[in-house]
C-alpha positions, 0 to 999 in steps of 0.5 A: 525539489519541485518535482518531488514537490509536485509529486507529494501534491499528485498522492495527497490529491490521489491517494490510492493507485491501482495497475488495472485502473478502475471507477470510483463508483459505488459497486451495490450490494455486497462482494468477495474479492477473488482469492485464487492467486496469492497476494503480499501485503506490505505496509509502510508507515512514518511518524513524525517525532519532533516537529522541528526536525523538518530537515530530517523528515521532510526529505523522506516524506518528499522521497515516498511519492516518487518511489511510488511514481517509478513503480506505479510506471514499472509495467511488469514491477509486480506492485498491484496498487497502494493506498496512502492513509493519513492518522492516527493524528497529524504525525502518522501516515501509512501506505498499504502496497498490494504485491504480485509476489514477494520475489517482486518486492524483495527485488526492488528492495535490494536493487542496488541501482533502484530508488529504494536503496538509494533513499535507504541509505540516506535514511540510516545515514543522514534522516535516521541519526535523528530521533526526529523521525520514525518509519516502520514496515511490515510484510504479509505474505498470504497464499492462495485462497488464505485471505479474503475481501469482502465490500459492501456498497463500497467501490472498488477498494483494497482488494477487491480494486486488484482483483475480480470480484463475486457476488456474496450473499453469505445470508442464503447458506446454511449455517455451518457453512458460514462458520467453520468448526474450531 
């Protein structure tokens, strides 16, 4: 229980992690993230329903954090980065995973010897016959070039933290460049 304790503690004090590790520093000016290579976003979330169920969230919330370790350790797992977001409110949070592919997280999903599987089936089994806590996913699989990551004064975020970044001045093109007919 400590080191998942432990754990939890680490992604409240950090909660963002990227495979390529970059600064916090304000990158000036405005950017575009690179979109050459296809990219799967899958978001998770949880939300507490009854807050004297602990015995029923608290575990799951305590399994999150060390899944995340395994992956984040897996070298060639195919997850990119994440970002823990906490709200709307104090029951909700999500997590935003940044996928290679998702051949790569269908493969850690039905891995039967993995955490995920694992921390599935105690979920529906124990957790889930409760209505005392919720989880929710979804995944969005873009190809190449069909998304896009602008960031302005900011640093490197979401995206635009996963891969390599340009200058943008979307202000010095012509208009019907920068507006695509319907």
């Amino acid at each position: 229980m400590l080191p998942r304790l432990i754990d939890a503690v680490r992604l409240l004090i950090r909660p963002e992690w990227t495979r390529d590790r970059r600064t916090d520093e304000v990158r000036p000016g405005k950017v575009v993230a690179d979109n050459t290579e296809p990219m799967v976003v899958f978001m998770l979330g949880v939300r507490i329903n009854r807050w004297r169920g602990i015995r029923h969230w608290l575990p799951l919330l305590l399994t999150i954090p060390s899944m995340l370790r395994d992956l984040a350790s897996a070298p060639d797992g195919g997850l990119l980065g994440y970002r823990l977001l906490l709200g709307p409110g104090p029951r909700q949070a999500m997590l935003v995973q940044y996928w290679r592919r998702a051949e790569d997280l269908h493969q850690f999903a039905r891995d039967v010897t993995g955490p995920h599987r694992a921390a599935q089936r105690r979920y529906w089994w124990h957790y889930g016959s409760s209505a005392s806590v919720g989880v929710w996913h979804e995944m969005l699989i873009s190809s190449e070039g069909a998304h896009h990551g602008m960031y302005g004064n900011m640093p490197p975020t979401g995206l635009g933290a996963l891969r390599p970044v340009r200058d943008a001045q979307w202000w010095a093109r012509p208009e019907a460049d920068r507006v695509s007919a319907p």
